[in-house]
C-alpha positions in Angstrom: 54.5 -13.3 -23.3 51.2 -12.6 -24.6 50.3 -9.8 -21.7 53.7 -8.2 -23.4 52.4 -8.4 -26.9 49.1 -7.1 -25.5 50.4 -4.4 -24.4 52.7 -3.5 -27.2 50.2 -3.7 -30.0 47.7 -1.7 -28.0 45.2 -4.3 -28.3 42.7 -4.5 -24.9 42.5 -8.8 -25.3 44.0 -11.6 -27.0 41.4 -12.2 -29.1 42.4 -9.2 -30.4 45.5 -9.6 -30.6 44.6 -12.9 -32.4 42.3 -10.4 -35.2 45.0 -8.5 -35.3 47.9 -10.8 -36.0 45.7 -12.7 -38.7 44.8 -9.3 -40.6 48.2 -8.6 -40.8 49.6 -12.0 -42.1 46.7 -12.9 -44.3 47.2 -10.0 -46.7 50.8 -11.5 -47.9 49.5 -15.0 -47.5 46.5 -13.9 -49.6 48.9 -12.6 -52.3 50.6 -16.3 -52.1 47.2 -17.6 -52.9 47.1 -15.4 -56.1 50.4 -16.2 -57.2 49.9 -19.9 -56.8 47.2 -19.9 -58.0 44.7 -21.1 -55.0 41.0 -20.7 -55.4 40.0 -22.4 -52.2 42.8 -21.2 -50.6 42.3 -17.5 -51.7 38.6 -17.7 -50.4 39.4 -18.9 -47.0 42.2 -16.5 -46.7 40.0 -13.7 -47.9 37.3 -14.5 -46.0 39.8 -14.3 -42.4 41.1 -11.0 -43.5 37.5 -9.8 -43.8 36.3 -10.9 -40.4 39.3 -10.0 -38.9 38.9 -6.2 -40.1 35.4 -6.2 -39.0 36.3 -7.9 -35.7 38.9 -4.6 -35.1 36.4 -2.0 -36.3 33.5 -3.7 -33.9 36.3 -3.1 -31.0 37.5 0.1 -31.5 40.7 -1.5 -31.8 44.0 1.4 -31.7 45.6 -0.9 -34.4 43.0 0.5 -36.7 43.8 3.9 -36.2 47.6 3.0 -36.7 47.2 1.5 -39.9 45.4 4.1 -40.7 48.3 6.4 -40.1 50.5 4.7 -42.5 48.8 4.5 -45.3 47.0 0.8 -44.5 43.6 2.7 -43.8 40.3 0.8 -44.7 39.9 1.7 -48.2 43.1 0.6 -49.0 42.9 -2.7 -47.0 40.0 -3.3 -49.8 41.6 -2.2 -52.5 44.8 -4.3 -52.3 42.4 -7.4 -51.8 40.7 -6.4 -55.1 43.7 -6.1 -57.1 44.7 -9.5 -55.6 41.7 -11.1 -56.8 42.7 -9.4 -59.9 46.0 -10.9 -60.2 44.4 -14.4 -59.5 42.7 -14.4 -62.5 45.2 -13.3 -64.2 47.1 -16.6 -63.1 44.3 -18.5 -63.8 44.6 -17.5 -67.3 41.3 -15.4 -67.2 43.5 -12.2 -68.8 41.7 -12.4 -71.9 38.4 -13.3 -70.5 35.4 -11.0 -70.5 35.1 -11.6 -66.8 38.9 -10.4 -65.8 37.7 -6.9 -68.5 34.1 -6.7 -65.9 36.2 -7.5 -62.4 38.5 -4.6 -63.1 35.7 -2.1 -64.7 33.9 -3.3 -61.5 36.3 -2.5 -58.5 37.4 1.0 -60.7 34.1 2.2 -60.6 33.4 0.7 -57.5 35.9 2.8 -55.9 34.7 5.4 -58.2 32.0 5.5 -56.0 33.7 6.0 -53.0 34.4 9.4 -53.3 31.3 10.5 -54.0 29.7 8.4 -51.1 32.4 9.9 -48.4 31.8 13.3 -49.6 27.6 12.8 -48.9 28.0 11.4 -45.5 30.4 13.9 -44.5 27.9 17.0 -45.5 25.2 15.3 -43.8 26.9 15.0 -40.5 28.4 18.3 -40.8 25.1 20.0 -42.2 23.5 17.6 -38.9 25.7 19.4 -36.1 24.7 22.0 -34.3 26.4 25.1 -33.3 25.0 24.2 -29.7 24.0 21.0 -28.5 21.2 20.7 -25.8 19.4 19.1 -22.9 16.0 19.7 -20.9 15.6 22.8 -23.6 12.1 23.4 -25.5 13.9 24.2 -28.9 11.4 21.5 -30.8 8.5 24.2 -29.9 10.6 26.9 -31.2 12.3 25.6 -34.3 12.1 22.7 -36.7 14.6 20.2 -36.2 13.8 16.9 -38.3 14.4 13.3 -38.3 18.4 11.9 -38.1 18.7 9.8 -41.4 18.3 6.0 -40.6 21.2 5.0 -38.4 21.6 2.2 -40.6 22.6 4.7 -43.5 25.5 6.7 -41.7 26.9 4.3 -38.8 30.0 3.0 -39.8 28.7 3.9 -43.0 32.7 4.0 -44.6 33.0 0.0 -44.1 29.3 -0.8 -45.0 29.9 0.9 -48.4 33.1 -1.0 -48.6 31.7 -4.5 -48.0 29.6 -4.1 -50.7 32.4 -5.6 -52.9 31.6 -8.9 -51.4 29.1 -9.7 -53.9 31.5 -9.3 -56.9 34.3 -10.6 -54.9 32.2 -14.3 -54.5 31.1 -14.2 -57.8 34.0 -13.7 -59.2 35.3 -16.5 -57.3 32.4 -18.6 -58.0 33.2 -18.2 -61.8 36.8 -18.7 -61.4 36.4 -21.6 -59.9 33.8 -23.3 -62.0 35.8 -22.1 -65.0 32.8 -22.7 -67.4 30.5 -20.4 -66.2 30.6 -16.3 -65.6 27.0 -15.8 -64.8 27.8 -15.9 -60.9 30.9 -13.4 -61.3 28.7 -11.1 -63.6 25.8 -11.3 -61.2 28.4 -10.4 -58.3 29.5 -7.4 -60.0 25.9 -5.9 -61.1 25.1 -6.4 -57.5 28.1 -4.3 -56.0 28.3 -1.5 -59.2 24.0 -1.2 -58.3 24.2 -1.3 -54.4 27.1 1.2 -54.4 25.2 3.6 -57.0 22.1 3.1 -54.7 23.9 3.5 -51.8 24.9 7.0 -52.9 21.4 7.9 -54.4 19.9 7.1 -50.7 22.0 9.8 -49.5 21.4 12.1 -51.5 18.0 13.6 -49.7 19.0 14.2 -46.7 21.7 17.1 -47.8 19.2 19.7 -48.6 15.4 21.3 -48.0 14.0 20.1 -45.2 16.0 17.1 -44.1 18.6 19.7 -42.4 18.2 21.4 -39.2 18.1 25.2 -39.6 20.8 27.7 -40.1 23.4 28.6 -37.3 21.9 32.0 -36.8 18.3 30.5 -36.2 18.9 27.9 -33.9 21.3 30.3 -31.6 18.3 32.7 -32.0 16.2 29.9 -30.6 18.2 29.3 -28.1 18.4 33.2 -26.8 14.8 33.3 -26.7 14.7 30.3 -24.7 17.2 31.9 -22.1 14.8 34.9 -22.3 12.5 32.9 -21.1 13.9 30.8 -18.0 16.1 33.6 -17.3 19.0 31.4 -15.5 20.6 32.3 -12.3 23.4 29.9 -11.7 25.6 28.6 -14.0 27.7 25.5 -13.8 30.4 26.1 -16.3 33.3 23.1 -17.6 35.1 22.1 -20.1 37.8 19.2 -20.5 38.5 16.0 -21.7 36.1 12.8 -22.1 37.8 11.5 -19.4 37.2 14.4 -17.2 33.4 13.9 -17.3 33.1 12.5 -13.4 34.7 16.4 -12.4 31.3 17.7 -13.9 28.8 15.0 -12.8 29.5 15.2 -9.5 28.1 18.3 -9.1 25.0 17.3 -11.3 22.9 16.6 -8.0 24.2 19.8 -6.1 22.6 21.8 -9.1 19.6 19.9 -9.3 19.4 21.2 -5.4 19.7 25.0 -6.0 17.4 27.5 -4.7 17.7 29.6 -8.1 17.4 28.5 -11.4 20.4 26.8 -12.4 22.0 26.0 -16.0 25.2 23.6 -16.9 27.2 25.4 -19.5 29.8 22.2 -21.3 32.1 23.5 -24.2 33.2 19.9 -25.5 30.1 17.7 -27.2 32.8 14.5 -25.6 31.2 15.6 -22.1 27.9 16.0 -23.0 27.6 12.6 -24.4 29.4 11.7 -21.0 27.2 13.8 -18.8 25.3 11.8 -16.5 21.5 12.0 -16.0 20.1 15.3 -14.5 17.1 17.4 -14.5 19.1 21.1 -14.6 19.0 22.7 -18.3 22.1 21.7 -20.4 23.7 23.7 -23.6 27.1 22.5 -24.7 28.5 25.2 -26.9 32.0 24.4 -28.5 32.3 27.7 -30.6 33.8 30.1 -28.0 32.1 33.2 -30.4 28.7 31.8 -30.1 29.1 31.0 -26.3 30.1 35.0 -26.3 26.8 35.8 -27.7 24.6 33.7 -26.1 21.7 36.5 -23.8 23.5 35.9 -20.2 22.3 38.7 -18.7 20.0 37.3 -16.0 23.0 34.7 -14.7 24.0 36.3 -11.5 26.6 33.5 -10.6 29.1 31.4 -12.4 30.4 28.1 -10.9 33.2 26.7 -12.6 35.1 22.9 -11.5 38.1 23.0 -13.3 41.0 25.4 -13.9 41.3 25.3 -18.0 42.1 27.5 -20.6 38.2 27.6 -22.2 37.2 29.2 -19.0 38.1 32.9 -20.0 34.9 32.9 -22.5 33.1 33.3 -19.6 35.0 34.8 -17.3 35.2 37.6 -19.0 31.2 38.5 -18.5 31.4 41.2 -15.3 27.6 41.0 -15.1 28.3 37.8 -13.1 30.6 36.7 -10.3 32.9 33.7 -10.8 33.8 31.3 -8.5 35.8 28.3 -8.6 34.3 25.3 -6.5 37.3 22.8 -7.9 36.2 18.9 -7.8 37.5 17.2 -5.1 39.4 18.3 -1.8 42.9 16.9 -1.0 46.4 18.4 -0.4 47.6 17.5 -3.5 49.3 20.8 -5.7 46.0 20.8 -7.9 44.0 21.9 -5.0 45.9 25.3 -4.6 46.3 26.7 -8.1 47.3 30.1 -8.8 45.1 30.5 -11.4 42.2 30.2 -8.9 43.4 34.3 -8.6 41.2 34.9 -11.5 37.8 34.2 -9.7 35.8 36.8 -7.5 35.4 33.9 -5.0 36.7 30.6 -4.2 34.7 28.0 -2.4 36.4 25.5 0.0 34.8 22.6 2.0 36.0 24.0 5.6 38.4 25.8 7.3 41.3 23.5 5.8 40.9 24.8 2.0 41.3 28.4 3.2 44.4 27.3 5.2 45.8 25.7 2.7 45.7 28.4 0.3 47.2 31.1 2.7 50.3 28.9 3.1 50.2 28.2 -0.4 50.7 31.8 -0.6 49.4 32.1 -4.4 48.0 35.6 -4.7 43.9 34.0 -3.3 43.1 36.6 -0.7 41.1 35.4 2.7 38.2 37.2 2.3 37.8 36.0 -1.2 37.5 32.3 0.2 33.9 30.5 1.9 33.3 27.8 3.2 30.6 25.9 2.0 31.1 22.4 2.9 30.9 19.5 0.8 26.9 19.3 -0.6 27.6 15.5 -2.3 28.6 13.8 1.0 24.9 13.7 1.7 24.9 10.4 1.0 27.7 9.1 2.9 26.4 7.5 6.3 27.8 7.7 9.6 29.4 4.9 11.7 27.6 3.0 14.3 30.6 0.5 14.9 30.6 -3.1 13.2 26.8 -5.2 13.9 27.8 -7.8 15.6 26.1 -10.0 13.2 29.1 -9.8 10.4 32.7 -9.2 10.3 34.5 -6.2 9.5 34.7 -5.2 6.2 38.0 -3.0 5.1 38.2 -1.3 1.7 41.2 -0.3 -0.1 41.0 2.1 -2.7 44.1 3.4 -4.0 44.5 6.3 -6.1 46.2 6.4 -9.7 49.9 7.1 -10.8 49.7 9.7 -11.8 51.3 11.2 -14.7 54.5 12.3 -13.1 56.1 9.1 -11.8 56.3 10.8 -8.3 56.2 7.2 -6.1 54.0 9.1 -3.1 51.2 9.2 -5.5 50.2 6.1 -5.0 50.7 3.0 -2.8 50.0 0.5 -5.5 52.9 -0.1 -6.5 55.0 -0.1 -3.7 52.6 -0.9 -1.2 49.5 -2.9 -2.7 50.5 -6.0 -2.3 51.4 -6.0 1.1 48.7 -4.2 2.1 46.3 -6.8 0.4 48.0 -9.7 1.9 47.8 -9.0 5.3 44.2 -8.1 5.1 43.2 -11.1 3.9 45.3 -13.4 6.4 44.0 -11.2 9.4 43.3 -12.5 12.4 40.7 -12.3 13.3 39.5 -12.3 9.6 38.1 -9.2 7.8 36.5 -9.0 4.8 38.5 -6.6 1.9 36.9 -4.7 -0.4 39.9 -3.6 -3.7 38.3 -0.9 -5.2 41.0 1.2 -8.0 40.6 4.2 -9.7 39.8 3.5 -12.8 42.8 5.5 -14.5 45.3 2.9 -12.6 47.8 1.3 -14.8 47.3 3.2 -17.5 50.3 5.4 -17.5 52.7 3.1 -15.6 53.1 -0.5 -16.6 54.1 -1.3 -13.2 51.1 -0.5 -11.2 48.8 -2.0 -14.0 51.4 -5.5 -12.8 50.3 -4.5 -9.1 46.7 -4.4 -10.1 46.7 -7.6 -11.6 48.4 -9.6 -8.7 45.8 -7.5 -6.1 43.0 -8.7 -8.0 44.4 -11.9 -8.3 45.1 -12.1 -4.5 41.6 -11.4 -3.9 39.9 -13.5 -6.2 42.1 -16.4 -4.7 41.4 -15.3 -0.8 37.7 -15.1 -2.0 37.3 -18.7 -3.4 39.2 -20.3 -0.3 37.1 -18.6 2.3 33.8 -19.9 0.1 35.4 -23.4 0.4 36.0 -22.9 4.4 33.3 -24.6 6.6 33.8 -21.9 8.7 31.9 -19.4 7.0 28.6 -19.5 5.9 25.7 -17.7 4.4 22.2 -17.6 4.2 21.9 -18.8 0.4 17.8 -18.6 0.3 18.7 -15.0 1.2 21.1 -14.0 -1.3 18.9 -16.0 -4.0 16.2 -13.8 -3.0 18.2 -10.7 -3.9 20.2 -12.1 -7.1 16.6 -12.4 -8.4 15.6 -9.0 -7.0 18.5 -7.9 -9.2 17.8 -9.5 -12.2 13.9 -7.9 -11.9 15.4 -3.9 -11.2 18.2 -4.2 -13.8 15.5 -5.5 -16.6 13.3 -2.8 -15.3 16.5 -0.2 -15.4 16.9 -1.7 -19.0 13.4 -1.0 -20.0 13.4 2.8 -18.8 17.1 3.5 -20.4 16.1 1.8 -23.6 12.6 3.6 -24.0 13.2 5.6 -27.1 16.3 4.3 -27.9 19.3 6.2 -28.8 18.7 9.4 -30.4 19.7 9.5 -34.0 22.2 12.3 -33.8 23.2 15.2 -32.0 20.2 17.4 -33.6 17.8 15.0 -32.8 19.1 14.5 -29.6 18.9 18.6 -29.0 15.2 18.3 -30.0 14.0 15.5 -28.1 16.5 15.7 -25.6 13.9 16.4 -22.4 14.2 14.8 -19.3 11.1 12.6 -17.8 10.8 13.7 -14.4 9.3 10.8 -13.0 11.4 8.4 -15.2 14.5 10.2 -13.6 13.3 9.9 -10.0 12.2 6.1 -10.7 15.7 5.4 -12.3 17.2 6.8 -8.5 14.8 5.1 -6.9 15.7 2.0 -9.0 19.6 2.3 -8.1 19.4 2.7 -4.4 17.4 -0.4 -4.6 19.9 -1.9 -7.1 22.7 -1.2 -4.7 21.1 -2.7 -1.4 20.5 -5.9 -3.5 23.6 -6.1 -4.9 24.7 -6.3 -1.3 22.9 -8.8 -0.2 23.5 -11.1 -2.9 26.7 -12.2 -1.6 27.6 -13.5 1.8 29.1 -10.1 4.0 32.4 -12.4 4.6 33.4 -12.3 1.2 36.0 -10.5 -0.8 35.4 -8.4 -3.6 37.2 -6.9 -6.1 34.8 -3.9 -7.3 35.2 -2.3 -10.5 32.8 -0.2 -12.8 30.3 2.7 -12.1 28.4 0.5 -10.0 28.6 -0.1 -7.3 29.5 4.0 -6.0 32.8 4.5 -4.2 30.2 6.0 -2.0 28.7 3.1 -1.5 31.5 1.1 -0.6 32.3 3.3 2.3 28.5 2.8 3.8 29.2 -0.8 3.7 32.6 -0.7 5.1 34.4 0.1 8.9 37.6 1.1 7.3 39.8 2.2 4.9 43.4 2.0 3.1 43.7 4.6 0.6 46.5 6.8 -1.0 46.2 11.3 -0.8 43.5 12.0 -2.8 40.0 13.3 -2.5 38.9 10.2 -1.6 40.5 10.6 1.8 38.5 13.7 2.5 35.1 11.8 1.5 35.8 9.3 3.4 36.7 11.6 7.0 32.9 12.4 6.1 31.9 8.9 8.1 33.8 9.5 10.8 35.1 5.4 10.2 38.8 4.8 11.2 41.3 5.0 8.2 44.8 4.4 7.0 46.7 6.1 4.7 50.1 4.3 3.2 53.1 6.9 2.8 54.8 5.5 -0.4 56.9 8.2 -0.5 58.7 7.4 3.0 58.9 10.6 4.2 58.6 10.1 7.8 55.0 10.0 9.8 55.8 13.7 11.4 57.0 14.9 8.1 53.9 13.3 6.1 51.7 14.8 8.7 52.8 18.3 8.0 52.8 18.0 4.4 49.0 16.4 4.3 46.5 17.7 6.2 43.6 14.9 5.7 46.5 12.2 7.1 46.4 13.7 10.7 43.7 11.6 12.2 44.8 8.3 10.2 46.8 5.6 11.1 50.1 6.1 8.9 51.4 3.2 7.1 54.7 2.6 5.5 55.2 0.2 2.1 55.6 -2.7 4.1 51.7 -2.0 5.6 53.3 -3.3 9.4 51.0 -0.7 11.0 47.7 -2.2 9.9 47.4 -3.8 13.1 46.2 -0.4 14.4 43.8 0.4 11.7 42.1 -3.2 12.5 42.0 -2.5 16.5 40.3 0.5 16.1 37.7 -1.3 14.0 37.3 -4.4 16.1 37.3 -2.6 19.8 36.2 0.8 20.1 38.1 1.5 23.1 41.1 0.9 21.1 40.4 3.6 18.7 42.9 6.2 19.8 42.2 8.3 17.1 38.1 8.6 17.5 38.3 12.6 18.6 40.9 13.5 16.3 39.2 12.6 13.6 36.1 14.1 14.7 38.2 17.3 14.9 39.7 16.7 11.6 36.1 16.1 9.9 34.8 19.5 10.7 38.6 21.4 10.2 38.1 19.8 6.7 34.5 19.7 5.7 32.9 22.2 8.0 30.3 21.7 10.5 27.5 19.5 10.4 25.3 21.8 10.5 23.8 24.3 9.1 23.4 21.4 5.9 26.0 21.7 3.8 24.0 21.9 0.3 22.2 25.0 2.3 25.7 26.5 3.1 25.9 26.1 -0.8 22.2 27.9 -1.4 23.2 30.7 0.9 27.2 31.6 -0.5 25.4 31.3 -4.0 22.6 33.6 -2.8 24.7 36.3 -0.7 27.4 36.2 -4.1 24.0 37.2 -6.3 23.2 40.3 -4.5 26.7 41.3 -4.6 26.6 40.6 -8.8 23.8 42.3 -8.8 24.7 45.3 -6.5 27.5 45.4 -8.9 25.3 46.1 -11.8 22.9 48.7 -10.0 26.2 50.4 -9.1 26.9 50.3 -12.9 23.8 51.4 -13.9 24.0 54.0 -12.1 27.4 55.6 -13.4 26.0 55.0 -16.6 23.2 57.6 -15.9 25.7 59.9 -14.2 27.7 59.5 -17.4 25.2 60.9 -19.8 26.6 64.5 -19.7 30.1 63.1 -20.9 29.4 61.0 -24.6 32.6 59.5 -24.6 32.2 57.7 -20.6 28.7 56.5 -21.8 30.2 54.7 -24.6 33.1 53.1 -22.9 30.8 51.9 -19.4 28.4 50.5 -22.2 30.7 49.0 -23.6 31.7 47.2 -20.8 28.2 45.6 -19.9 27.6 42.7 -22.4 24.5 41.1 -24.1 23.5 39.7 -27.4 25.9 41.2 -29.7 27.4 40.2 -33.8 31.2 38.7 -33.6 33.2 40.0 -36.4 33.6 36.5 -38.6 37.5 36.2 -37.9 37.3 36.3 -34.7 36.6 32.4 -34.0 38.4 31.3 -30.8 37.2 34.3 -29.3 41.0 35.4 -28.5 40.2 38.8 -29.3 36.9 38.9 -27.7 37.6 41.8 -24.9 
């Protein structure tokens, strides 16, 4: 009953659920207080409703944002326990006191104030952002940027002004309750009336002169000169949601990898706060006219990993060649859009991509199409077979619903459960891995259930095989790598912390330069974190892995096997050449699945009841039982190329060969533009058409009419 209420109010825990349900019913018990009239009881009641409000906002809870909706926001949350406190000393007989006359005078200027205070932080934050955002660029050599204000002033800064009332509000109780003395109520209300007014006065500074970063104009000016000077090559280009963050950070490492001089281009400031670590020059640029007139001149290739609307502010630059490099391979619809039609090249991970799109029959023509393998499987390892010292280890990672109900998305739902179970009752045993995607359960109700009951499965197989004599570990060993983890996550600490969070987005554009050797420790750090974190549990026992860390990729070095669902992951894993099983939720038949999924050829097919597992384990326990060895060594290359040349120097060489073609593009242009000069009106059209630092007419914002 409680998960149910959970998950009807929105609220990620009971506790706050709990926060929540006492907000709600301590405003109308408060008001009983008032009426009765309760001093104590008023105070205690008061005092929940604040901590239950600050408990919400320290959350994040979506409740907050509800009440918010209908007319329950914050400020009135405070004002309505004001006037309460009003009309308990009005039934306390206070009416015709001095102290009911300064309570009231109090909380009306007191929320006076309010407006005032909003109004400041609101043109500080907005004077504060940036028309681009960056990372690893020298701007703070080029233009002054100063100082965020004190986070302490503008964090939260709408309930810290509010809480202010405290003082009056305790005073006032104070005096109410004493009855024969007002100092403490008077005291309460000079203190909220003079923190409020100083509270605003702080503010004030930092709206003007030179507590504001420079104008628009100067800062994109800044930022052309910059370009001018690193002249870019390759740019990585994406835009999305906040959620969508993993699509661009996987290709983070690629670009840090390129033989030319790469740049990631963001349009949303939500993914460049989720951008992961990286060397390669960043500029996030949300205006789609000032992306328009950034100096792009030198770029000679544009790399783009998502189909989306934003993309055409680019794509609209002929100086460049586009090419979409998508991120992820599978057989799923996504893979084979039409709008890929737009791009002077697509890139594929091996013959399979360009297959797919011919009988996709979309409009992508095969020359238009190279493969270029799959440059961030690097670090996925090859399989040696199982040591012999340790038992098989089997991960399942499903994929996520989905957001169209289609039951072959995943085999959670259907499937999980079974799947699970007869994993851990194996016999011989094997150890299981569960690792989800971290979008599962949060469209459908019913695989967030499966979830639950997997993990709980787990959990419950991994504390009776820790209680079985039968297995045992080498505790001095794992004791020796718990403590290695606790010295390279306080050392990770340290190096993440140094600095501390950058005041705000300006500040983080001016100081926002990579340490080189800070970055390579921090890498050096994790690979050590995740061979630790190995060790420091016995290799017979069940996990369920959740989180960032530890990889997916490092789940399939440590494992023989997998169960998984069509997704990307599939293809990734085929880079190990490890025997694998995919579950067909959908029940369309092995031949017919087959057909329809190309990554499923070489894997041991499973229906929702999982009966065929008994395969998948074979093939990891005896290799002369692995039946399906050549196919999938067949399958590896049909899907991700060959092994060799590398793949991240296929990459380096389609992103060198498409250059030359950009620029033999541009020569050619050049060149028509000189044989143009006899006829005025083809110069002006042809220079038209080649792009550069240019002034946007002011209405044209979204850059719709850009041409």
């Amino acid at each position: 009953m409680i998960s149910t209420a959970i998950r009807v109010a929105r609220v990620g825990s009971a506790a706050e659920l709990a926060a929540a349900a006492l907000m709600i019913l301590g405003f109308p018990a408060l008001m009983l207080a008032a009426l009765v009239p309760s001093v104590p009881a008023f105070a205690a009641l008061a005092a929940v409703t604040y901590l239950a409000d600050h408990y919400l906002h320290r959350k994040g809870s979506y409740l907050i944002n509800r009440l918010s909706k209908i007319r329950a926001g914050l400020s009135i949350r405070f004002l309505i326990r004001q006037l309460l406190l009003i009309l308990l000393l009005a039934r306390l007989s206070h009416a015709d006191d001095l102290i009911f006359y300064g309570a009231v005078a109090c909380f009306i200027a007191f929320y006076g104030l309010q407006a005032p205070h909003g109004a400041l932080v609101t043109l500080i934050r907005n004077r504060r952002r940036m028309p681009v955002a960056t990372r690893n660029i020298d701007l703070k050599s080029r233009i002054r940027i100063p100082d965020a204000p004190p986070r302490r002033l503008l964090h939260r800064s709408a309930e810290k002004m509010l809480h202010l009332d405290l003082f009056a509000v305790i005073g006032i109780l104070v005096s109410a309750e004493l009855d024969s003395s007002t100092a403490a109520g008077y005291a309460g209300i000079c203190l909220t009336v003079g923190l409020g007014v100083l509270y605003v006065l702080v503010l004030v500074p930092y709206v003007r002169g030179r507590k504001i970063p420079p104008r628009a104009d100067v800062v994109l000016a800044a930022v052309d000169d910059w370009l001018a000077a690193y002249r870019p090559e390759t740019v990585l280009y994406f835009s999305g949601s906040k959620d969508s963050a993993y699509q661009v950070n996987m290709w983070l490492e690629t670009m840090e990898q390129l033989d030319t001089r790469p740049l990631i281009i963001l349009r949303e400031r939500a993914i460049l706060n989720s951008l992961a670590p990286t060397t390669v020059p960043v500029i996030c640029v949300p205006g789609g006219v000032h992306l328009m007139n950034l100096d792009l001149t030198t770029v000679r290739v544009a790399l783009y990993a998502a189909n989306v609307g934003k993309n055409i502010h680019l794509l609209r630059v002929p100086t460049m060649k586009h090419v979409f490099i998508g991120h992820g391979d599978s057989d799923k619809l996504a893979s084979v859009n039409p709008y890929s039609k737009v791009y002077d090249e697509v890139w594929t991970a091996g013959r399979a991509g360009r297959d797919r799109y011919a009988i996709a029959d979309v409009g992508i023509r095969d020359d238009d199409i190279v493969e270029v393998g799959r440059p961030q499987l690097a670090p996925i390892q090859g399989w040696q077979g199982v040591p012999e010292d340790r038992m098989p280890t089997v991960l399942y990672a499903p994929t996520w619903e989905g957001w169209d109900g289609n039951p072959g998305n995943t085999s959670i739902v259907l499937a999980g459960v079974n799947i699970v179970k007869k994993l851990i009752t194996a016999d011989p045993p094997v150890r299981v891995l569960y690792k989800p995607h971290p979008f599962t359960g949060t469209v459908s109700k019913e695989a967030g259930a499966a979830h639950r009951r997997i993990t709980a499965l787990v959990e419950k197989a991994a504390a009776e095989r820790a209680a079985d004599p039968r297995f045992t570990a080498d505790a001095a060993a794992m004791d020796r790598a718990k403590a290695e983890l606790s010295r390279i996550e306080a050392r990770l600490a340290q190096l993440t912390a140094a600095g501390g969070d950058k005041g705000d987005e300006a500040e983080a554009t001016r100081d926002g330069v990579v340490d080189v050797a800070k970055h390579e420790e921090i890498a050096r750090l994790r690979a050590e974190w995740n061979t630790a974190y190995w060790r420091s549990f016995p290799s017979y026992e069940h996990r369920v892995i959740t989180g960032a860390e530890p990889r997916l990729y490092d789940c399939f070095n440590v494992s023989d096997a997998m169960v998984s669902d069509i997704s990307s992951v599939v293809s990734d894993f085929i880079a190990s050449g490890k025997p694998y099983a995919v579950t067909d939720s959908a029940e369309l038949g092995p031949e017919e699945f087959k057909r329809q999924n190309t990554a499923v050829r070489a894997a041991v097919i499973l229906s929702n009841d999982a009966g065929q597992l008994g395969g998948l384990l074979d093939a990891v326990r005896d290799p002369s039982a692995d039946t399906l060895l050549d196919a999938r060594k067949e399958l590896k290359q049909y899907l991700l190329g060959p092994d060799e040349p590398r793949s991240i120097d296929q990459f380096n060489t389609a992103v060198a060969d498409l250059g030359l073609k950009a620029e033999a593009r541009n020569v050619g242009q050049q060149s028509r533009l000189g044989a143009a000069n006899a006829d005025p009106a083809e110069a002006a059209e042809l220079t038209n058409a080649v792009p550069g630092p240019r002034t946007t007419p002011a209405g044209d914002q979204d850059g719709v009419n850009a041409g």
